[in-house]
C-alpha positions as CSV (number, residue, x, y, z in Angstrom):
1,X,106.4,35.0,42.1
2,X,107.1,33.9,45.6
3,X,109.5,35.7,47.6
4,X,113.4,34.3,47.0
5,X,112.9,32.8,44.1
6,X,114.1,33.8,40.6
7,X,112.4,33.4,36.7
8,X,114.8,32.1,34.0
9,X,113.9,30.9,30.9
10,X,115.8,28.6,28.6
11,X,115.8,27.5,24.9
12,X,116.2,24.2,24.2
13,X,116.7,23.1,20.7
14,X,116.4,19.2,20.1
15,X,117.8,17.5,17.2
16,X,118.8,13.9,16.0
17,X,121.6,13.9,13.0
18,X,119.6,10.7,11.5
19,X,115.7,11.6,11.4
20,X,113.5,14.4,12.3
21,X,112.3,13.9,15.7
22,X,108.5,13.3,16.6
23,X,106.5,15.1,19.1
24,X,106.5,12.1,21.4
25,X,110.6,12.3,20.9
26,X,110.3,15.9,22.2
27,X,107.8,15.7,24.8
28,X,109.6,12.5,26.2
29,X,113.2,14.4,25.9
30,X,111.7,17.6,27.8
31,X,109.7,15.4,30.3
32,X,113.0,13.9,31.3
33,X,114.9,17.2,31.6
34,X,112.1,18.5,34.0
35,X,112.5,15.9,36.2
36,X,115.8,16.3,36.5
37,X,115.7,20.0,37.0
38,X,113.0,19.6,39.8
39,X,115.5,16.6,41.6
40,X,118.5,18.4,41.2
41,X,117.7,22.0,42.1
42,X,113.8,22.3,42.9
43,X,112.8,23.8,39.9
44,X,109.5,24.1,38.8
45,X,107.9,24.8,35.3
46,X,105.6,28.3,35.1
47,X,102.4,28.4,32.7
């Protein structure tokens, strides 16, 4: 890892009370959390 920067992982558990979700559901959900993440505080995604 580059110098000054930190490793934290996270688990993220997504749910809808009226139908199981879809893999498009999920990977749309955690698409716009990354983006977010990398606007908001410069966060990247390892692996």
């Amino acid at each position: 890892m580059p110098e000054g920067t930190r490793s934290l992982a996270f688990r993220i558990r997504f749910r809808a009370a009226d139908r199981t979700l879809t893999a498009e559901d999920v990977n749309r959900a955690l698409n716009g959390l990354t983006r977010v993440l990398q606007r908001e505080a410069g966060a990247t995604v390892r692996g």
